[in-house]
C-alpha positions in Angstrom: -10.1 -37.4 -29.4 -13.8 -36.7 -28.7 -14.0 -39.3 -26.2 -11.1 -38.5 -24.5 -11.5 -37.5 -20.5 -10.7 -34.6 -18.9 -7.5 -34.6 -16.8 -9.9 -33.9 -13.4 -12.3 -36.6 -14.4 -8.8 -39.1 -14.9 -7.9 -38.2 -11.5 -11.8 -39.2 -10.3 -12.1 -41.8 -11.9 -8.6 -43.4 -10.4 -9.6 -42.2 -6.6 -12.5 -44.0 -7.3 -10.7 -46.7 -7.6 -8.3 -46.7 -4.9 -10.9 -45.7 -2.3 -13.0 -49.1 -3.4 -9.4 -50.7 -2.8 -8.9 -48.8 0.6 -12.5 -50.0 1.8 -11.8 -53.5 1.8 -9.2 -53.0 4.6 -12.1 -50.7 6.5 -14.8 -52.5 8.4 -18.2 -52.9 5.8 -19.7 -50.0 7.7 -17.4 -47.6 6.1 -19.4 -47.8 3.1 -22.2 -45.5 4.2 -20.0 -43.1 5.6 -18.0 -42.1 2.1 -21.1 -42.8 0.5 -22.8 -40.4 2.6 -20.2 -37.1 2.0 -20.1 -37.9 -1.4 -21.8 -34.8 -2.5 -20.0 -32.1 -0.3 -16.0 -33.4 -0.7 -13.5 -34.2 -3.4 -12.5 -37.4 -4.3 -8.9 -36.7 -3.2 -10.2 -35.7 0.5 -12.0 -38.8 0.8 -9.1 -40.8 -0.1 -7.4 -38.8 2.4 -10.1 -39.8 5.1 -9.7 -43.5 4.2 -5.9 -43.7 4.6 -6.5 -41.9 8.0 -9.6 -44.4 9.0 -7.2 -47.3 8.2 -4.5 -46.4 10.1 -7.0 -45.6 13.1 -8.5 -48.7 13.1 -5.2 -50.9 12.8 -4.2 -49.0 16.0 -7.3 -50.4 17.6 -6.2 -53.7 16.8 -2.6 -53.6 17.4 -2.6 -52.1 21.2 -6.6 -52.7 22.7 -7.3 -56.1 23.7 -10.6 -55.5 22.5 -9.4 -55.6 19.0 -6.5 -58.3 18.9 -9.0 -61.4 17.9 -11.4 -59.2 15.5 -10.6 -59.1 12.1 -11.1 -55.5 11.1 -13.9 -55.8 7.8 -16.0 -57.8 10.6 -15.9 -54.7 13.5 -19.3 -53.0 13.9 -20.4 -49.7 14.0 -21.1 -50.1 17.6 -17.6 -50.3 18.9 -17.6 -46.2 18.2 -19.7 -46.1 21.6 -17.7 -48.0 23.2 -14.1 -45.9 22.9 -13.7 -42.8 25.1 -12.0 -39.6 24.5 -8.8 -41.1 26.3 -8.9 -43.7 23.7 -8.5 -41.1 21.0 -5.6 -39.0 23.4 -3.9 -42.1 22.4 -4.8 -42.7 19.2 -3.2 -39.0 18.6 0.0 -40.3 20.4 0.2 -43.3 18.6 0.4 -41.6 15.2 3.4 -39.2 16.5 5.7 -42.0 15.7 4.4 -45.4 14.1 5.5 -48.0 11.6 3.8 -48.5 7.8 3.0 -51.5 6.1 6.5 -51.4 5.1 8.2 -51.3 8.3 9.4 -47.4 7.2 8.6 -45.7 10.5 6.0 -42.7 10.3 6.4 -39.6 12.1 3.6 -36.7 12.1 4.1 -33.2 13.8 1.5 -31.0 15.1 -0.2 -30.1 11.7 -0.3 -34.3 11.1 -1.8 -34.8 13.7 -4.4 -32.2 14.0 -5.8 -33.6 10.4 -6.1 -37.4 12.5 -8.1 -35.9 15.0 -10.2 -33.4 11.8 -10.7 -36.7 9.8 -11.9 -38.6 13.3 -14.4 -36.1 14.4 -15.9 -35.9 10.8 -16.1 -39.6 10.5 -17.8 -40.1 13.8 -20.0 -36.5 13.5 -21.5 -38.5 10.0 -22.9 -41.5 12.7 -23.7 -39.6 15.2 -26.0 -37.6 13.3 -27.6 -40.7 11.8 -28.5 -41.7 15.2 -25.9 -45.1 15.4 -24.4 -44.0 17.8 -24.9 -42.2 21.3 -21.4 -41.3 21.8 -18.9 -38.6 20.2 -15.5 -38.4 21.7 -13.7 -37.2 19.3 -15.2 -33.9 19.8 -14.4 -33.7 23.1 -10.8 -33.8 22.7 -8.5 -30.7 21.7 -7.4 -29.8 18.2 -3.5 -29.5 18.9 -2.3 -25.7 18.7 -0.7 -25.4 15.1 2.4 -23.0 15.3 2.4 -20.8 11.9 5.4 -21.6 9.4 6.8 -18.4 7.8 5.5 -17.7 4.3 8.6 -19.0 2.2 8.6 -17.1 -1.4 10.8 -15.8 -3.6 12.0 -11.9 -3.8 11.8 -10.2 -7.3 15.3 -10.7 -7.9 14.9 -14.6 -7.8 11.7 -14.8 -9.7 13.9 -13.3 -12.6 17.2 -15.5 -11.7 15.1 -18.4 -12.0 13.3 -17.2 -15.1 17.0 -16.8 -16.4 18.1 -20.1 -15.7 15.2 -21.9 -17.4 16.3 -20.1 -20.5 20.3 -20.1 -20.5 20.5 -23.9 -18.4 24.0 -22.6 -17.3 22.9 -23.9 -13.7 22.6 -27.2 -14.7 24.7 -30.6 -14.4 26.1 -31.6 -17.6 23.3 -34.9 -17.7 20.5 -32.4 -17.3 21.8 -30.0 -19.9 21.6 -32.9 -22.2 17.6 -32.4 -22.4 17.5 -28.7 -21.7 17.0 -27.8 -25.0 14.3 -29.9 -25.6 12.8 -28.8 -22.3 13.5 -25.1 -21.8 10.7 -23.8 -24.0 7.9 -25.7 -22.4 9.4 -25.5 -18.6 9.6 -21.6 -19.4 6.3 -21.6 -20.2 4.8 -23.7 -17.0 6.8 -22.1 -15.0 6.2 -18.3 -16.5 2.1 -19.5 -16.1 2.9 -20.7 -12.0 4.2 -17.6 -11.5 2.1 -15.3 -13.3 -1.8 -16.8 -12.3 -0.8 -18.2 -8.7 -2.8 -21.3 -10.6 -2.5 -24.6 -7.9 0.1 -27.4 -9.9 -2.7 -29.5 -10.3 -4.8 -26.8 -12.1 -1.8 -26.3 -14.1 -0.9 -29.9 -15.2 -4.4 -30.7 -15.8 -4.5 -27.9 -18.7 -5.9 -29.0 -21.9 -5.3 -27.4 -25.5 -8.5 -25.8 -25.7 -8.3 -24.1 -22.3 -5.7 -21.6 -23.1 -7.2 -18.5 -24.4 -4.9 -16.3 -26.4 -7.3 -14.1 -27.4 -8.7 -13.3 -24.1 -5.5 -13.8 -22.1 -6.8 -16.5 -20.1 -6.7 -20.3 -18.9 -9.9 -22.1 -18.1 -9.0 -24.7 -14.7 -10.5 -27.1 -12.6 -10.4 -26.0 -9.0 -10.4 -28.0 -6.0 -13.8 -29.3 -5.6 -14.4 -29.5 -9.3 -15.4 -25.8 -9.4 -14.5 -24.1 -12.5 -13.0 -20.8 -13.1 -11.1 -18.5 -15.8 -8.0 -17.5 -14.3 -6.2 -14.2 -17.0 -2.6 -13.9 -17.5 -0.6 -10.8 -18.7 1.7 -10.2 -21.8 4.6 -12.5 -20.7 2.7 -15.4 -19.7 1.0 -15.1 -23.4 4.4 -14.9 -24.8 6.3 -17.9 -23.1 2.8 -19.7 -23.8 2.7 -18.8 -27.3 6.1 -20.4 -28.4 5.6 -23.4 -26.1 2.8 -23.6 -28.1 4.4 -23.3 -31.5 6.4 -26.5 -30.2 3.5 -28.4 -28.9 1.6 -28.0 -32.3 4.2 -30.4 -33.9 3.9 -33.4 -31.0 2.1 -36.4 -31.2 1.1 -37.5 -28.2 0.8 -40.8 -26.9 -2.8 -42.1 -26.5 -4.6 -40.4 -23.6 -2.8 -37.2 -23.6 -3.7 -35.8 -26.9 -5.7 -32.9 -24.9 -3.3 -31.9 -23.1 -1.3 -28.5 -23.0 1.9 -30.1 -21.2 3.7 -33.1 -22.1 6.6 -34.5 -20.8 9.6 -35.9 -23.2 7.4 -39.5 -23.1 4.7 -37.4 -25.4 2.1 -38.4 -21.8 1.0 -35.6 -20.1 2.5 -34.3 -17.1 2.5 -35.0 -13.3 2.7 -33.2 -10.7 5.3 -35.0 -9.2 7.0 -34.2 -12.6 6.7 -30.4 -12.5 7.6 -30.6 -8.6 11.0 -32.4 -9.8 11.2 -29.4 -12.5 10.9 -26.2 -9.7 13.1 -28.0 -7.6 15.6 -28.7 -10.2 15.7 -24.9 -11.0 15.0 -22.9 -8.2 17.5 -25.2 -6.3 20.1 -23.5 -8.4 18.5 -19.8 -7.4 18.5 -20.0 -3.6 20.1 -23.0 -1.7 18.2 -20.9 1.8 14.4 -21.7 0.3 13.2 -24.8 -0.3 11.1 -23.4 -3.4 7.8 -25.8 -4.4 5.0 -25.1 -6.9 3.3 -24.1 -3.9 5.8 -21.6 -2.9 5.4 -20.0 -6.5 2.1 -19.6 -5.8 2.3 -18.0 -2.5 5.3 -15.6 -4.3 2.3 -14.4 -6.9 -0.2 -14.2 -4.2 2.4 -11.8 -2.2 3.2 -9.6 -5.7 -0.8 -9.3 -6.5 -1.3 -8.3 -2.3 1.6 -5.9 -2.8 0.2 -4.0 -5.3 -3.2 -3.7 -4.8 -3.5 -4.1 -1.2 -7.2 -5.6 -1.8 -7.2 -9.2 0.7 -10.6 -10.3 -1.4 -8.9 -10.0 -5.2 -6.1 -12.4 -3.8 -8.7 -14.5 -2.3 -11.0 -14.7 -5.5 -8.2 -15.0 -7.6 -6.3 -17.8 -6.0 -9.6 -19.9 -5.7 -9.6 -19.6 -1.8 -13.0 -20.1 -0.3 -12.5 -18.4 2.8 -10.7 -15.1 2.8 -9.3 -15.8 6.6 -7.3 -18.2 4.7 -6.2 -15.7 2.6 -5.7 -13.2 5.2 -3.5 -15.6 7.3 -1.0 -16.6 4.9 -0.4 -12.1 4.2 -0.5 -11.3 7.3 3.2 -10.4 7.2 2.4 -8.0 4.0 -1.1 -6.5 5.9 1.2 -5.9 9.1 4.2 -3.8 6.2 1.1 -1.8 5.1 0.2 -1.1 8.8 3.7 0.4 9.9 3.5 2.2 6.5 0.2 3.8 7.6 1.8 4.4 11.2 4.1 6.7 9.1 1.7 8.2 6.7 0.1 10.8 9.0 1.8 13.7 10.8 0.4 15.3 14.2 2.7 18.5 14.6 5.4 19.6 12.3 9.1 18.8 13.4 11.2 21.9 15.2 13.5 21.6 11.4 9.8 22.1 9.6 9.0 25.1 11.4 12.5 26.9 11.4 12.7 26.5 7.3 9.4 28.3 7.4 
């Protein structure tokens, strides 16, 4: 269909939505501030910063006195001048453990919290530099110290095991064996394309027909940020794409997914809480150590491509990363293996065994 949307403009067009939703529970001032970083975030971050705003602001009104009669649309912009950084020290406590709107209690660790106290400073940086207000408190208040996960991937012998068991099912429980035949030549083709690109599950799901290039080995994506890219793909990639493809000719898909690459057995495109549900259902087979995601496949490629050509920037470029320190910190375990290798590499004086033989 000619008029059909592209799976990134879908997802804008929804957050679009939900934000307007999400800024009925804000006070009205709100509105100039998402207005205002339009241009330089995603949609998906600014629905990020609204779900953070709301929960800030029905901490004000739950435990300061200042806040317990004030509906929260009707709050001002000048109460932002009148907190203090202590105010946000216990904002940031609060958030460690709270309850949602549906009683479920919340908990956030270190990295949670840290992205309160990111999406605070931003929102009150936009008003200060508009001159509303005098005061910034949020910037005077520390970023928590953020204690580095290990890099979970998946060694060369699981990559294959898992490739395996997409193709044989023998892993699987009798009910999910039931579908696997309908499933394993599109589910070895997504998940053949994860790990061969390094391509983000969003980028992936959001695949249209005409964006896979079999004569040029290469998929056309949508980064984060809307930035587009071509992202090339090797000769089993093309393969497992190719018969997927075969299969995908003969579909008809429901209305709204007749664009795109992947559908699920409903004939609608898929999710990514769908292909989450598909790694896990595999690689859960593989390794019961790893808790494997989409995301973890993608860090496994990164790791391979780092491995054999040792060159930080091509990983960056190719994974879409805008900052090579980002990059850089997720390999550092693989830059630190070529290091010891280097250690090794030179010799000073020949060994006492050296010299004998000669």
């Amino acid at each position: 269909m000619k008029n059909e949307k592209s799976y990134s403009e879908q997802v804008n067009i929804e957050n679009q939505k939900k934000l307007r939703e999400l800024l009925q529970e804000l006070p009205k001032f709100c509105g100039d501030f998402f207005r205002g970083i339009t241009s330089t975030t995603s949609s998906r971050t600014r629905i990020a910063y609204a779900y953070d705003l709301r929960i800030f602001f029905r901490f004000l009104q739950e435990t300061n006195p200042l806040f317990h009669d004030r509906e929260i649309r009707s709050i001002p912009v000048s109460v932002l001048d009148e907190l203090t950084p202590l105010d946000i020290e216990e904002y940031l406590d609060y958030v460690r453990l709270y309850s949602s709107d549906d009683r479920q209690t919340v908990t956030n660790q270190e990295r949670g919290i840290a992205r309160k106290l990111a999406s605070l400073r931003t929102f009150y940086k936009y008003y200060y530099k508009k001159q509303l207000i005098e005061n910034n408190p949020p910037a005077l208040v520390d970023i928590p110290k953020i204690h580095e996960k290990e890099i979970i991937r998946l060694d060369v012998d699981e990559i294959a095991k898992l490739l395996d068991e997409v193709e044989s099912g023998d892993g699987l429980t009798k009910n999910q064996q039931r579908f696997h035949n309908k499933t394993k030549t599109r589910d070895l083709a997504l998940l053949t394309l994860l790990l061969g690109t390094g391509i983000r599950v969003s980028e992936c799901v959001g695949l249209d027909i005409h964006d896979v290039d079999f004569k040029n080995f290469g998929v056309h994506i949508t980064r984060k940020g809307g930035k587009e890219a071509v992202v090339y793909f090797g000769d089993e990639v093309a393969d497992a794409l190719w018969d997927y493809k075969q299969e995908r000719d003969h579909m008809i898909p429901k209305d709204g997914s007749e664009n795109a690459f992947f559908l699920s057995l409903q004939r609608s495109r898929m999710s990514v809480r769908s292909v989450e549900k598909l790694v896990k259902k595999y690689s859960s087979i593989v390794t019961t150590l790893k808790k494997i995601t989409p995301h973890k496949l993608r860090s496994t490629y990164g790791t391979a491509l780092y491995r054999e050509t040792g060159d930080i920037y091509l990983v960056a470029d190719v994974l879409g990363h805008t900052d090579v320190n980002t990059t850089r910190k997720h390999y550092a375990a693989m830059a630190d293996t070529r290091r010891r290798q280097a250690a090794k590499a030179v010799t000073l004086r020949e060994s006492t065994e050296k010299k004998e033989k000669k």
